[in-house]
C-alpha positions in Angstrom: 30.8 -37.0 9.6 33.3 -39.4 10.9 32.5 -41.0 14.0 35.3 -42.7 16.5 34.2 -46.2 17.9 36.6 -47.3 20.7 36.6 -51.1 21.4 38.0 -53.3 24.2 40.9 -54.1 21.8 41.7 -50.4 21.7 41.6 -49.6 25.3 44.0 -52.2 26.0 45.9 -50.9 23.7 45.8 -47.6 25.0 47.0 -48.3 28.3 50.0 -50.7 27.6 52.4 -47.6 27.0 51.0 -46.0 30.0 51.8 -49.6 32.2 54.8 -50.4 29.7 56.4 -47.1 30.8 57.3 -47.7 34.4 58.2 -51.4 33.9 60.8 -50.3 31.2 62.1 -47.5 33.6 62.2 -49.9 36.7 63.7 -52.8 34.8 66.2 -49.9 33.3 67.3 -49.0 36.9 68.0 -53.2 37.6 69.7 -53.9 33.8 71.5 -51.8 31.6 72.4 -54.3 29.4 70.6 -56.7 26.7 67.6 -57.3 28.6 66.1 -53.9 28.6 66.3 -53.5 24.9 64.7 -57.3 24.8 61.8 -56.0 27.3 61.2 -53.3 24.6 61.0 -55.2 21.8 58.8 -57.6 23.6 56.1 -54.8 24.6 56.3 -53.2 21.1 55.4 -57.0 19.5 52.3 -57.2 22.3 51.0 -53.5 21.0 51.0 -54.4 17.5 49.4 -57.5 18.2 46.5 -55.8 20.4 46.2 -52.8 17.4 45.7 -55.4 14.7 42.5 -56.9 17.2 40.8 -53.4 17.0 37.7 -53.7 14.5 37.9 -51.1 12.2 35.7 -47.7 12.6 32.2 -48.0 10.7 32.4 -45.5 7.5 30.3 -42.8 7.9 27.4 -42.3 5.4 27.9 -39.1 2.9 26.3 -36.2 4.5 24.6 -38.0 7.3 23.4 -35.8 9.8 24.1 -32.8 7.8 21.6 -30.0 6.5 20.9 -29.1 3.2 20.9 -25.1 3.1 18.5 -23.6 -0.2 16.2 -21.0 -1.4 12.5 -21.1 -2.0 11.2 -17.9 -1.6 13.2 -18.0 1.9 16.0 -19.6 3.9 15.3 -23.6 4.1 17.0 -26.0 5.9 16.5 -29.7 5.4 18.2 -33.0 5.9 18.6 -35.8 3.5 15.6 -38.0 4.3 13.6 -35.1 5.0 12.8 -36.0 8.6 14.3 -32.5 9.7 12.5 -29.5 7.6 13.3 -25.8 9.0 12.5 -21.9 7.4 14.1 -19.5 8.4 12.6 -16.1 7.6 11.2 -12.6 7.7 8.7 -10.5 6.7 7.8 -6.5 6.8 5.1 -3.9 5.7 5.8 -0.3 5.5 2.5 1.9 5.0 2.1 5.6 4.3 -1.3 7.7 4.6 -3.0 10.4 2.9 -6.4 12.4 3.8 -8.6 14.0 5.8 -11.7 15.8 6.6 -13.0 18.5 8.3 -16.1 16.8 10.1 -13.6 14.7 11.5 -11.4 16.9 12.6 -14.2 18.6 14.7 -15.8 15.5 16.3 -11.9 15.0 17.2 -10.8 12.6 15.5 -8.3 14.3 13.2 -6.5 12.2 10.6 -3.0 13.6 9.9 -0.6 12.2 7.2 2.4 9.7 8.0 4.3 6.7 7.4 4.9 3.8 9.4 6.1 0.1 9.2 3.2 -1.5 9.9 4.9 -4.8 10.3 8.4 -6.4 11.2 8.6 -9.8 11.6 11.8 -12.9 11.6 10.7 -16.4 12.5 11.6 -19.8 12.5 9.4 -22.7 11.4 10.1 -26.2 11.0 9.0 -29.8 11.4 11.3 -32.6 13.2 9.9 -35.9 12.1 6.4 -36.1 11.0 4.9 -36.0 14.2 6.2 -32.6 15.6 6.1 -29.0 14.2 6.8 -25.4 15.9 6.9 -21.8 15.2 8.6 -18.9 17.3 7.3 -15.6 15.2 8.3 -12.0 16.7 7.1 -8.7 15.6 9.7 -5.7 15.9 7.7 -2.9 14.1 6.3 -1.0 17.8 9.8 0.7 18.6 8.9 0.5 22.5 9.2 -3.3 22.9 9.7 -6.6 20.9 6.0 -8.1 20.5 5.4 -12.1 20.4 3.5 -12.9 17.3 2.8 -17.0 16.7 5.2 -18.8 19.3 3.4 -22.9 19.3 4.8 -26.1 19.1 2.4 -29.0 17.8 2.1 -32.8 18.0 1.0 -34.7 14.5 -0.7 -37.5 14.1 -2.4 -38.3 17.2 -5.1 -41.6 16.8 -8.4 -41.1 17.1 -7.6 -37.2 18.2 -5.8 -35.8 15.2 -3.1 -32.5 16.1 -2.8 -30.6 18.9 -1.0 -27.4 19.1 -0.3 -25.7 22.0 1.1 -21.8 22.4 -0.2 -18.4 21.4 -1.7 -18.3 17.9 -5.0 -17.1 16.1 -8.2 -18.3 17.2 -10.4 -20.3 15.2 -12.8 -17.5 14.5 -13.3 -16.3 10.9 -11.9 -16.4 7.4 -10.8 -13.4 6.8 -8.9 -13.1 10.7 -7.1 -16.1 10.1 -6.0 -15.4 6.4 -2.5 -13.8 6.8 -1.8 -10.0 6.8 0.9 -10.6 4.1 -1.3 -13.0 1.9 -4.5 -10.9 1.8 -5.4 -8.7 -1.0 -5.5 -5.3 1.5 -3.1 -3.9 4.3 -5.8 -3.7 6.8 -8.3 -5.9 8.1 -12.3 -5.1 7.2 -14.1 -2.8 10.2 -16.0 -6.4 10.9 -12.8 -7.7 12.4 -13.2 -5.3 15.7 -15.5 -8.2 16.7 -13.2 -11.0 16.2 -10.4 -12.0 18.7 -6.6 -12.8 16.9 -4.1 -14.4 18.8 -4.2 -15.8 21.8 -2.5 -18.0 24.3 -4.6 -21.9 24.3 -4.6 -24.9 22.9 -6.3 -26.7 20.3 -7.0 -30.3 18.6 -7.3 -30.1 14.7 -7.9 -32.2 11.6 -8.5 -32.3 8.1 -9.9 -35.0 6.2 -9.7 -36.1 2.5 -8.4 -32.3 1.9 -11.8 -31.0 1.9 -12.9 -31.0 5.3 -11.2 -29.2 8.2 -11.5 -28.8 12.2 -10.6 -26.3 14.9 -11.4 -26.4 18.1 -9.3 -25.0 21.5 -9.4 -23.0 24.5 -7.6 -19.8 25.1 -7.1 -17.0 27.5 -6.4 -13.6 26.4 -2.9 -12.6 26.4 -3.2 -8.9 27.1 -1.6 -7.9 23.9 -4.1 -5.6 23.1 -6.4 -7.2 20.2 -9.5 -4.8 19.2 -11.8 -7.3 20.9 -10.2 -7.4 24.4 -11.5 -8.5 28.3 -9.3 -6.4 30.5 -7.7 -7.1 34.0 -8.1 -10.9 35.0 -8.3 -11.9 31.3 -10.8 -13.7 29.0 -11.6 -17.3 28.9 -12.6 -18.5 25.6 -14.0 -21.8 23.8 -13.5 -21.3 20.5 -14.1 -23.5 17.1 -14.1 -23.6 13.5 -15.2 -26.0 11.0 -14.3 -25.4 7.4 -15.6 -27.1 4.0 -14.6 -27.6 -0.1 -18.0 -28.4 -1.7 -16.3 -27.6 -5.1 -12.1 -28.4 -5.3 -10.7 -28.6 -8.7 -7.8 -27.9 -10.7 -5.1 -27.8 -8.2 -6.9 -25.4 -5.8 -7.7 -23.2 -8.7 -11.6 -23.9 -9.0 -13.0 -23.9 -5.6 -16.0 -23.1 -3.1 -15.0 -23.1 0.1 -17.8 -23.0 3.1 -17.5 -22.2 6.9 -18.8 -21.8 10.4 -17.0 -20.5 13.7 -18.2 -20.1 17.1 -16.3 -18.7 20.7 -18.6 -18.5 23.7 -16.0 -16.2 25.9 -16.0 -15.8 29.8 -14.4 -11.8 30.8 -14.1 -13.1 34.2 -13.2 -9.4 35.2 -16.7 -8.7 33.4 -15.4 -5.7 31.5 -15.3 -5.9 27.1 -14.6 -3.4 25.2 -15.4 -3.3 20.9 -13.4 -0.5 19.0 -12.6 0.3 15.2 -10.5 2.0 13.3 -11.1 2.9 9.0 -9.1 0.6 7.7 -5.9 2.3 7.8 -3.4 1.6 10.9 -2.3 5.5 10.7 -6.0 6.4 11.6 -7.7 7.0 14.8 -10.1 5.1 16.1 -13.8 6.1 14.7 -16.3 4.1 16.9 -16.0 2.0 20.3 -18.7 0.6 22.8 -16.2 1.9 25.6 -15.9 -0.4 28.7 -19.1 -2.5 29.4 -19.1 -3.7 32.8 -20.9 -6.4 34.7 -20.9 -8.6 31.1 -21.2 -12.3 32.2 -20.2 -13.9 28.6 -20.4 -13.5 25.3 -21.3 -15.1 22.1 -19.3 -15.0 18.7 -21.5 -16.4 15.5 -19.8 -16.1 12.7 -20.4 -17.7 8.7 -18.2 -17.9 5.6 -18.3 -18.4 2.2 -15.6 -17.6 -0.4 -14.9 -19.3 -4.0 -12.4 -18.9 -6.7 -12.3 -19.6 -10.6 -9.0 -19.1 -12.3 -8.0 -16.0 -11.8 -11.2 -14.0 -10.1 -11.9 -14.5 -6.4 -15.0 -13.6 -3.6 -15.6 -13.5 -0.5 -18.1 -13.0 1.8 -18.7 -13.1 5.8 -20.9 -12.4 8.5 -19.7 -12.2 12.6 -21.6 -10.9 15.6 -21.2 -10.6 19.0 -24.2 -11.0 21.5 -23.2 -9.5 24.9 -24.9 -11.1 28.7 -25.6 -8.0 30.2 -28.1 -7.0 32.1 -27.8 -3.4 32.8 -27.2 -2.9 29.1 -30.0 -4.4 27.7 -28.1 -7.3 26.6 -26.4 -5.4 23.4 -25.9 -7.2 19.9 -23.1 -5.8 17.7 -22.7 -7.3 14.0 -20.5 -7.2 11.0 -20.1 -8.1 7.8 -18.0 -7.5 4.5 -18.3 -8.7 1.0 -14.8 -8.5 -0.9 -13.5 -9.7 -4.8 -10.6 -9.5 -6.6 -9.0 -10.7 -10.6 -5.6 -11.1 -11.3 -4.9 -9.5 -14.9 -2.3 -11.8 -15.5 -4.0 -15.0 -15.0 -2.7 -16.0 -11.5 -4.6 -17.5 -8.7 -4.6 -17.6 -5.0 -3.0 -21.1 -3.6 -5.2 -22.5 -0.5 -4.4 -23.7 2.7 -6.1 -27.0 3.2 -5.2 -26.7 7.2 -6.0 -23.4 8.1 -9.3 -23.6 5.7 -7.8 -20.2 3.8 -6.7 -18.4 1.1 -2.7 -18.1 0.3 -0.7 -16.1 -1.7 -0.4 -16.5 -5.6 2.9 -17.5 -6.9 3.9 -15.2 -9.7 4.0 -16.2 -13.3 6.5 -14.5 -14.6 8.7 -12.5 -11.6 10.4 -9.4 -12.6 13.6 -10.5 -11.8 13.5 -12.4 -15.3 14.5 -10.8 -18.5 11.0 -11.4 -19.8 8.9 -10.6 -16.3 7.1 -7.8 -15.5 5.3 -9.9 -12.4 1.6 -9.8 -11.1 -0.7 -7.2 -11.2 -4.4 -7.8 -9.4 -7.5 -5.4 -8.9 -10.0 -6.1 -6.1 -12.5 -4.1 -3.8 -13.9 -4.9 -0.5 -17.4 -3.0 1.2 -17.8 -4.2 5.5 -20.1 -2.5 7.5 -19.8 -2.9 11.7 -22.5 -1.9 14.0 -21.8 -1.3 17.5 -25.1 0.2 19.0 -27.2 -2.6 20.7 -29.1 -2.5 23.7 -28.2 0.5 25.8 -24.9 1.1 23.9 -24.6 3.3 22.0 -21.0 2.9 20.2 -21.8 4.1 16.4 -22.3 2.7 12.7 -19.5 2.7 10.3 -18.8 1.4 6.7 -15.4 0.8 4.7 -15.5 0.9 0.8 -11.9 0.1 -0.3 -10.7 -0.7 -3.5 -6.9 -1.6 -4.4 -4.1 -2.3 -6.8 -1.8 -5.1 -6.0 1.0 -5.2 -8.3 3.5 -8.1 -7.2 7.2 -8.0 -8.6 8.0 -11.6 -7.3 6.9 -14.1 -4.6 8.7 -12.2 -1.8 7.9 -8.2 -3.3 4.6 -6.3 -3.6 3.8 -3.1 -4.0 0.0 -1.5 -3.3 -2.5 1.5 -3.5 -5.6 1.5 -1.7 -8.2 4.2 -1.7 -10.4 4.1 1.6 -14.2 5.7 2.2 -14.5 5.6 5.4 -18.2 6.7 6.7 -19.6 7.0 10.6 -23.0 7.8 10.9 -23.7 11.0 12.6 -20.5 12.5 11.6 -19.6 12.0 8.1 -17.5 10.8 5.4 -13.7 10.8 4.9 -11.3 9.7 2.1 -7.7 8.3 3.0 -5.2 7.1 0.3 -2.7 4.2 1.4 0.6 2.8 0.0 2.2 0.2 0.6 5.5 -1.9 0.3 5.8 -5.4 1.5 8.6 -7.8 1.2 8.6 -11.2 2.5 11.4 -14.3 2.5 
């Protein structure tokens, strides 16, 4: 990029012509002989004189300023020193469903076949310098209205405080909530996660020291976007945290025990919460739900964590419960938990985010789109159980037993089976079978 640098020198000699010109035409009306042509000369002389004072323009540097455009398993932008680092991107899941069962049917909550996209997402990410980073994520799959996903910008680097992000992202409660839909080893969420808040609008100071230690903590207010674990009218005021640890963190990530603890003491200022779940299948209906409870004065998320990974086998397990202040229902306790593995066949292993205190996606061996690929393929299995009856409330018992195939054709394609057993005490047992496609870039 060539830049223009106009001097003194230059702006004199910019406006000589524009002063030369009259005098000429005056002198021309007064002399139409010698002197005019001598006048000419003179001013011509005094213009290359003024031009040759003008210091010359400062070369540009080669591609300052501009952006290198790539591809790395998406749309990157990035300037030569790096300062400037964008992604450009999207993302989308479609799901189908198959099942059904009679006792289901009759307690009314009939589960028909379909196909949906479960998920349809562009973004942009990026960092500008190394103290500032943003995100603006938005979700197209409801047809009826364009749905803000992550939209935060952060500050880097702060003394003695760390980062602070500010905007509407996930909560620091649980593992398994804030591992991403598109990096986890199933569709759907476990049944545990009705008790766990997602995103949210707030902010939040973080940290992470030596790459084995890591900190949330923030305050939010719920955004009314409809998360299974909602306070409804006036909105829910939250204090949430996380704290996340690597006892064991070898082999670039790929021997590892990770450790973790979250807590969110929540205010429903309208006094009104409501816990609901669904088998885990999106197409389904919802199973079991507390309903509105009213005249709640706070609540209490607990929640532990503990997952590890060696080579190519992975495990998981977490407990999350919710205990409710409220007096005319006897103060109600609802609890979860799930217990999940999986092993990648061809000897791949889940990458892990050091910030987020998660698990990431595996990067594929051998993709298909080589001569000799044929990609990744990966069994796993997850059992959760959720309890909603505490207290007075009586909102019903249900556990998941999933198991799945992963099979992914590349870092940006995957293609999945998963076979559901969904049971709810007091009315029976039902078996759903889910495919999926997701691509990512």
């Amino acid at each position: 990029m060539h830049r223009s640098v106009l001097s003194s020198g230059s702006c004199l000699a910019f406006l000589v012509p524009l002063v030369a010109l009259p005098c000429a035409t005056a002198a021309a009306a007064q002399d139409s002989g010698g002197g005019l042509e001598s006048r000419v000369k003179s001013l011509e002389e005094q213009l290359r004189e003024l031009r040759q004072q003008q210091p010359p323009a400062p070369a540009a540097k080669a591609g300052e300023g501009d952006l290198r455009v790539f591809w790395k398993d998406g749309l990157r932008l990035e300037s030569a020193d790096k300062l400037i680092q964008l992604r450009l991107g999207g993302r989308f899941q479609v799901t189908s469903l198959f099942g059904g069962n009679e006792d289901f049917e009759s307690a009314g909550k009939e589960i028909e076949d379909g196909a949906a996209f479960r998920r349809a997402r562009i973004y942009l990410q990026g960092t500008v310098t190394e103290r500032f980073e943003f995100k603006f994520q938005y979700d197209f799959a409801d047809t009826n209205k364009v749905k803000l996903a992550d939209v935060w910008g952060e500050v880097k680097k702060i003394p003695l405080v760390g980062n602070a992000r500010v905007g509407q992202f996930y909560e620091p409660v649980s593992f398994e909530q804030n591992t991403s839909d598109f990096d986890a080893d199933f569709m759907e969420r476990s049944v545990m996660n009705a008790l766990s808040p997602a995103r949210n609008i707030g902010a939040a100071l973080h940290d992470v020291y030596g790459g084995r230690l890591s900190w949330w903590a923030g305050a939010f207010v719920d955004d009314g976007s409809g998360d299974t674990a909602t306070a409804q009218r006036d909105g829910d005021h939250a204090v949430s945290a996380r704290v996340t640890g690597l006892p064991i963190d070898a082999d670039d990530d790929k021997t590892l025990l990770h450790v973790g603890a979250s807590a969110s003491v929540r205010n429903p200022t309208s006094g009104v919460v409501t816990y609901s779940a669904k088998p885990e299948s999106s197409l389904a209906p919802v199973f079991i739900t507390t309903g509105n409870l009213t005249n709640v004065d706070g609540a209490l998320l607990l929640g532990g964590e503990i997952a590890g990974q060696l080579g190519p086998v992975h495990a998981a397990a977490e407990y999350l419960s919710s205990q409710l202040d409220a007096d005319s229902q006897g103060d109600p306790k609802f609890a979860g938990w799930l217990a999940s593995a999986g092993w990648f066949m061809t000897g791949e292993s889940f990458a892990y985010n050091h910030v987020e205190g998660v698990f990431a996606g595996p990067k594929v061996g051998k993709s298909l789109d080589k001569s000799d690929g044929y990609g990744a393929l990966e069994l796993c299995a997850r059992y959760s159980e959720l309890d909603l009856t505490g207290g007075t409330v009586r909102g019903g018992k249900m556990r998941d037993v999933i198991v799945g195939v992963n099979w992914f054709l590349s870092n940006n394609l995957k293609v999945a089976v998963d076979g559901v057993n969904s049971r709810v005490e007091g009315i029976g047992t039902v078996n759903m079978l889910q495919f999926w496609f997701q691509a990512t870039f």
